[in-house]
C-alpha positions in Angstrom: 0.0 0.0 0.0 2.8 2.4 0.9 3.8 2.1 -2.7 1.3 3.7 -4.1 2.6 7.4 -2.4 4.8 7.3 -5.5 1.6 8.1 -7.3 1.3 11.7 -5.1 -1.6 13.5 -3.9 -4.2 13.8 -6.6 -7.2 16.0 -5.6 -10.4 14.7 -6.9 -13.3 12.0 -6.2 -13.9 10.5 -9.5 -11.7 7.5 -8.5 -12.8 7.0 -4.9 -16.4 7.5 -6.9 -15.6 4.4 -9.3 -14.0 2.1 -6.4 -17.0 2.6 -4.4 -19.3 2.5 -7.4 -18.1 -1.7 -7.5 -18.0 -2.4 -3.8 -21.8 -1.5 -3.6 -21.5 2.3 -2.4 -20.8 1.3 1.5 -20.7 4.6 2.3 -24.5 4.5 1.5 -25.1 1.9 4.5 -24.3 4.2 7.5 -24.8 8.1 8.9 -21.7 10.0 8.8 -20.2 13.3 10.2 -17.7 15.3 8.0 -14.9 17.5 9.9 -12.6 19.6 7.7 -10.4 22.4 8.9 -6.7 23.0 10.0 -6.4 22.4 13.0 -8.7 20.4 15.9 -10.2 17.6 13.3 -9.3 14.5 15.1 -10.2 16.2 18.6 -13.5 16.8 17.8 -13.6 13.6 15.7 -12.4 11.4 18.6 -14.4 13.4 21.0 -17.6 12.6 18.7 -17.1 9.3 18.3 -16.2 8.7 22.1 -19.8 10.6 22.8 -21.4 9.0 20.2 -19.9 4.7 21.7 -21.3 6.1 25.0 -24.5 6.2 24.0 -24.9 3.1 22.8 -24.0 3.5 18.8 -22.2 1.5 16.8 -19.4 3.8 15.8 -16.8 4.2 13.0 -14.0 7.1 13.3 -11.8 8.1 10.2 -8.5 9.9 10.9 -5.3 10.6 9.5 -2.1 10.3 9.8 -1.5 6.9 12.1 1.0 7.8 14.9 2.6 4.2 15.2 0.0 1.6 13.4 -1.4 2.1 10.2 -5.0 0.2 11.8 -5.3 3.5 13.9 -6.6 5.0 11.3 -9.8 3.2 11.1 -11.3 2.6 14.5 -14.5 0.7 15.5 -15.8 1.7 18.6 -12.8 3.5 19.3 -10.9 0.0 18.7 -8.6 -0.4 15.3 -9.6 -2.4 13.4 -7.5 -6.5 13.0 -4.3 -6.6 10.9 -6.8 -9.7 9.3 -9.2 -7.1 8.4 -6.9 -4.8 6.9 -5.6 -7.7 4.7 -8.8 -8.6 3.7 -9.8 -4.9 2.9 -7.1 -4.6 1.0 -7.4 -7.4 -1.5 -11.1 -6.7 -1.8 -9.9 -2.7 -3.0 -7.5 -4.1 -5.0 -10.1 -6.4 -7.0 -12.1 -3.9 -7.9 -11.5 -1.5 -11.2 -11.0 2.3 -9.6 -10.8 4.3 -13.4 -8.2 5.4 -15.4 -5.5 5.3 -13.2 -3.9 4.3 -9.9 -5.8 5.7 -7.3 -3.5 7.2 -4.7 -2.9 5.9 -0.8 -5.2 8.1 0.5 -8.1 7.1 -2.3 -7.3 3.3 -1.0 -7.2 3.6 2.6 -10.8 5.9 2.3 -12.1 3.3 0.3 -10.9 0.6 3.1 -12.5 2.6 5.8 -15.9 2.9 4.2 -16.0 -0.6 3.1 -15.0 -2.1 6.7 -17.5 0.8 8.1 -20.3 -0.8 6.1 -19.3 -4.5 6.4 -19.2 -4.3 9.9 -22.6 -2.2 10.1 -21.8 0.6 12.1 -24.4 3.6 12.7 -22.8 6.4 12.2 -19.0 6.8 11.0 -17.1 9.9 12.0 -15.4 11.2 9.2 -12.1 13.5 9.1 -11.0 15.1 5.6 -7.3 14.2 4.4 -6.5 17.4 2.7 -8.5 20.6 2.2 -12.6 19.5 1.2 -13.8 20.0 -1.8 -11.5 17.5 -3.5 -11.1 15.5 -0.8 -11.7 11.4 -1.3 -13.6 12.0 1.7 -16.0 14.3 0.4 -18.0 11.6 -1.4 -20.1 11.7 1.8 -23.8 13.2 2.8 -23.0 13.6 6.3 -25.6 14.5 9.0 -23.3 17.9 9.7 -20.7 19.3 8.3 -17.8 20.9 10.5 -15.2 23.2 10.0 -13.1 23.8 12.7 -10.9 26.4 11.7 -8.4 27.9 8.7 -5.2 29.4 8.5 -2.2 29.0 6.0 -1.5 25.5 4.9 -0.9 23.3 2.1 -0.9 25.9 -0.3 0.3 24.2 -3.4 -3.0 22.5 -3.3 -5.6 24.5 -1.7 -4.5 28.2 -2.6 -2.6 31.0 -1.6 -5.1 32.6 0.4 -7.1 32.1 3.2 -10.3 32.7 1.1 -9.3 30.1 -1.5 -8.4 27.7 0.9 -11.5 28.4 3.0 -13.5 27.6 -0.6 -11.5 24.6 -0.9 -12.2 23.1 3.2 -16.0 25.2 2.9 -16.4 22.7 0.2 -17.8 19.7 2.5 -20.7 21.9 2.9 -23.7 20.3 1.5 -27.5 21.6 0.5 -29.7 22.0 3.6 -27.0 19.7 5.7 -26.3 21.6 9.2 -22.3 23.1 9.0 -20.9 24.0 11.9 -17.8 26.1 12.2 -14.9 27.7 14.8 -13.8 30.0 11.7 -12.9 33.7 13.4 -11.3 35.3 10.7 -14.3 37.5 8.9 -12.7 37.2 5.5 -13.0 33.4 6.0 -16.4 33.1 7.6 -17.9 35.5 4.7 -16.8 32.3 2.7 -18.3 29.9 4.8 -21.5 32.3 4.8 -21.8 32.2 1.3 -21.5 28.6 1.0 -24.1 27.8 2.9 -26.3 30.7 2.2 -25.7 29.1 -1.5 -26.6 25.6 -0.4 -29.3 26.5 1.9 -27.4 24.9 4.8 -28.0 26.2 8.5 -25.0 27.9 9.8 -23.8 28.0 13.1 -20.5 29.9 14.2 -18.5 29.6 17.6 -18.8 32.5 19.5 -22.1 33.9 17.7 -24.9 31.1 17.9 -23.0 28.7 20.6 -20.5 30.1 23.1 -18.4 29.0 25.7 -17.0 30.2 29.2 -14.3 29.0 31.0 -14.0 28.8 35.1 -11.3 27.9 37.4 -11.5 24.9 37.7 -10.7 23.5 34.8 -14.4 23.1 33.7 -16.8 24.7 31.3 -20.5 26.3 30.8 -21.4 25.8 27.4 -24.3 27.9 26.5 -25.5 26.4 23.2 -28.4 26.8 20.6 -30.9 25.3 23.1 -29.0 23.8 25.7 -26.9 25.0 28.6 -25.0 23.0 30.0 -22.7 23.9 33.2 -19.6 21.8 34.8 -18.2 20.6 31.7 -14.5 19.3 30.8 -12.7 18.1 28.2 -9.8 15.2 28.8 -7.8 17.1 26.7 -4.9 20.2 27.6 -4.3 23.5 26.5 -6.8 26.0 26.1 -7.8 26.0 22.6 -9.2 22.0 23.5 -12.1 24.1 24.8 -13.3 25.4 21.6 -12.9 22.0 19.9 -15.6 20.9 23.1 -17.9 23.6 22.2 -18.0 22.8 18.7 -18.3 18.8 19.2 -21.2 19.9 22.0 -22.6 22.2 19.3 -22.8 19.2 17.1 -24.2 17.3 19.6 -27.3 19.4 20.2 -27.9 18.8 16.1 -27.4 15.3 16.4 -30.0 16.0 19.0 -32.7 17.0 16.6 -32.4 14.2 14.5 -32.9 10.7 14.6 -29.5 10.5 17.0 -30.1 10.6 20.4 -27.1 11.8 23.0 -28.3 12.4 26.7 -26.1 15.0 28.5 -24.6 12.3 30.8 -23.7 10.5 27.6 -21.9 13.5 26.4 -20.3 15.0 29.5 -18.8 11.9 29.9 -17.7 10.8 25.9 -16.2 14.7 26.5 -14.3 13.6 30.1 -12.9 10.4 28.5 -11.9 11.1 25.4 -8.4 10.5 24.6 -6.5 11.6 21.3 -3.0 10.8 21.2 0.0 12.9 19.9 -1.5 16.4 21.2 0.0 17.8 24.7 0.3 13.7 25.3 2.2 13.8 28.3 5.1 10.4 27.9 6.9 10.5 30.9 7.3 11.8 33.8 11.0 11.9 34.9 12.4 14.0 32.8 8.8 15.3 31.8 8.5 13.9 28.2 5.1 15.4 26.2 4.0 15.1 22.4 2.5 17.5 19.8 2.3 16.4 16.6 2.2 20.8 16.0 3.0 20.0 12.4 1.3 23.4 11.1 1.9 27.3 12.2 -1.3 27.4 14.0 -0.4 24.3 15.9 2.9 25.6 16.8 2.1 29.0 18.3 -0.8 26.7 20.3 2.2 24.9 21.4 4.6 28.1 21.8 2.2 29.7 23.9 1.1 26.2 26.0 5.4 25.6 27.3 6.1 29.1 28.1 2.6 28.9 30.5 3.3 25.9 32.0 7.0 24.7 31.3 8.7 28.5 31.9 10.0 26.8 35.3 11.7 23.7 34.0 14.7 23.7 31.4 13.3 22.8 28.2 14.5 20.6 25.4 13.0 21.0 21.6 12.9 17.8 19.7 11.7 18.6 16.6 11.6 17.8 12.5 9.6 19.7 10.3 8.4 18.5 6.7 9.6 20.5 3.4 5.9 22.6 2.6 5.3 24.3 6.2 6.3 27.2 6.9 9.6 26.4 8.3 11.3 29.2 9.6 8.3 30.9 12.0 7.3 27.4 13.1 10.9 27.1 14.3 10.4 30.8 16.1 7.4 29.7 18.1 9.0 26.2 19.4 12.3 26.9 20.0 11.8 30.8 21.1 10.8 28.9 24.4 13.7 26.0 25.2 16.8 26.1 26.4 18.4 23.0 23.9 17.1 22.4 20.3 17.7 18.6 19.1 16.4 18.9 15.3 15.7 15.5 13.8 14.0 14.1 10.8 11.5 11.6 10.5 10.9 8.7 7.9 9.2 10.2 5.1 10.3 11.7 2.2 8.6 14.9 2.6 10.7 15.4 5.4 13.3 18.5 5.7 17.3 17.0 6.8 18.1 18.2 10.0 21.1 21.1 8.1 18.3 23.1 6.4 16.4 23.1 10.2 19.3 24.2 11.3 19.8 27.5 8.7 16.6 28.6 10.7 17.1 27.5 13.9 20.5 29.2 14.9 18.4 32.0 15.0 16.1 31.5 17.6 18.9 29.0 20.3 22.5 28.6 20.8 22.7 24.8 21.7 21.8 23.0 19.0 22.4 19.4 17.9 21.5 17.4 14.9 20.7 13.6 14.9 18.6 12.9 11.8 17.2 9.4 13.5 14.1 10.1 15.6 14.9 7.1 17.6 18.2 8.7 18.4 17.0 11.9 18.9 14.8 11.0 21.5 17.2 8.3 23.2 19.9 11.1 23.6 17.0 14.0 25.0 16.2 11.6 27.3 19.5 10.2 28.4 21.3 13.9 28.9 18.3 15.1 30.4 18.1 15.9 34.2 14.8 14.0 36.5 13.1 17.7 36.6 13.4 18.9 32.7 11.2 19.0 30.2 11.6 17.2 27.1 9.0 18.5 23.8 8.7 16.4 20.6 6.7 18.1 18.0 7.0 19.5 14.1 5.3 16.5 12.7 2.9 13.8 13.6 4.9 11.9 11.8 8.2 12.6 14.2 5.9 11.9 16.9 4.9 8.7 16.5 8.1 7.3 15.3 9.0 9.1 18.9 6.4 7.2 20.7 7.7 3.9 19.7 11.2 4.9 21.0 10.1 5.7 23.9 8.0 2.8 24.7 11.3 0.7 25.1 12.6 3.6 27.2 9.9 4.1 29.5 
């Protein structure tokens, strides 16, 4: 399967279309939720699906990257699915005609997701875009509610140079009359949005305008909603920006609500509570202090930036990090290593990824102890080693860097 990647990313559905054309339309079988967005897809996504197991549903989630197994990326009841399932998804893909060409890894493993989705009869599958929306493989869907969490600047060689045309490239999920719900702040980007759905008579409903959110100090929330309050809530996950990814999976509870799904608010305080998403402010270890953020975007790395120098300002501070070749490189670097004390730049398995020299043009700039070790394994095995019991050790850049980090670290820890 890996193979096919030499084949690239190739926007379009015609071939996902085709593939699922001659395994009977699966995707037809089951109730789905799109997410696209930048950042906060697989939060929400989890957090939904978590919600959704709780209350009794059979459940599908649909998520991308994998951090260490390729299975986590199709998830049954918040279980991956069996390496005998994906063998068997596989050949069953493979024995179908998909069109005029190839189709691309992310075409194939879509197609594997709906088809195990339907064959194993699920209720409702939770659905997260690969890249961008309107192209996406995923975007063969008519989901129940369309979300997008939020935009900024990101894979522009595909979506556009500006936030409005990447905003019409991720507002493209949106569907006629489905309910879209969306975290978007910028105006220039919601006017977007606005139009799309005005244009597809689709209710629209924005964080901060039609659901809101307020924080106490306790760690908890009140989420005043479209219908609903509803006091004393928390999310299992850190950082602060974790509770506008709650309000907007509450939000799309309450629609779920009005349909034919029914979530109780015990169901969804507690699917909120115990949800867990790996890779994001996923704390490792605890002697040195060891915690994982995929931050693979700009968005994600000011999150991060602004996350260590609030809680890690008292502990000396080590950057793992390896960045791939189309982010924006150099104020990634500024917001993650602007707050250690040691930068260890690394570069992870793929071949998108930048070699630790280039990081390094950048990253003089921002700290004066520096060390390159292009194995992520090695990396993380020296951070740990030269690290003192009360540091702080960070690995983040790339999802990609992370899980490669988690499996070191299992034999470590």
């Amino acid at each position: 399967m890996y193979c096919l990647q030499r084949f690239g990313i190739k926007l379009g559905i015609d071939i996902i279309t085709g593939i699922l054309n001659n395994l009977g339309n699966p995707h037809k079988s089951f109730e789905c939720i799109h997410i696209a967005g930048t950042n906060g897809k697989g939060s929400i996504a989890s957090a939904l699906a978590t919600i959704l197991n709780k209350a009794g549903y059979k459940v599908g989630l649909y998520t991308s990257p994998h951090l260490v197994r390729f299975n986590e990326r199709i998830l049954i009841n918040n279980t991956p699915i069996s390496n005998e399932n994906i063998i068997n998804a596989y050949q069953k893909i493979l024995s179908v005609n998909s069109g005029d060409r190839e189709p691309t890894f992310f075409e194939f493993v879509t197609a594997m997701a709906f088809y195990e989705f339907g064959k194993a009869g699920v209720d409702i599958a939770v659905i997260e875009t690969g890249m961008g929306g309107r192209l996406d493989a995923t975007n063969i869907i008519t989901p129940k509610i369309s979300i997008i969490t939020n935009i900024s600047m990101e894979h522009q060689a595909y979506l556009g140079n500006s936030l409005v045309e990447i905003t019409g490239e991720k507002g493209g999920i949106i569907k006629p009359e489905i309910p879209v719900i969306t975290g978007v702040k910028q105006k220039s980007a919601f006017k977007v949005i606005e139009k799309l759905a005005g244009k597809n008579k689709a209710p629209l409903y924005q964080l901060g305008k039609e659901f809101r959110v307020r924080r106490n100090s306790r760690g908890q929330f009140t989420y005043f909603g479209m219908r609903n309050t509803w006091r004393n809530m928390q999310t299992s996950l850190d950082g602060n920006y974790q509770v506008d990814n709650a309000a907007i999976t509450l939000a799309a509870c309450e629609i779920l609500n009005e349909s034919q799904i029914n979530l109780e608010q015990e169901h969804i305080k507690q699917g909120l509570k115990d949800n867990i998403w790996p890779g994001r402010l996923e704390v490792a270890a605890t002697s040195p202090f060891v915690l994982l953020d995929g931050a693979h975007n700009l968005m994600a790395a000011r999150n991060l930036g602004r996350y260590l120098i609030e809680r890690m300002n008292n502990r000396h501070l080590t950057m793992v990090v390896g960045i791939l070749d189309d982010k924006p490189v150099k104020p990634m670097l500024k917001d993650l290593l602007s707050t250690c004390d040691r930068a260890i730049l690394t570069q992870p398995a793929i071949d998108r990824a930048l070699p630790p020299q280039k990081l390094y043009r950048f990253a003089k700039e921002f700290v004066s102890d520096i060390k390159m070790i292009p194995s992520v394994a090695d990396a993380v095995n020296y951070a740990v080693k030269t690290a003192g019991t009360e540091d702080a050790i960070c690995i983040a850049g790339s999802l990609y860097v992370v899980g490669e980090a988690k499996t070191a670290l299992e034999k470590l820890f």
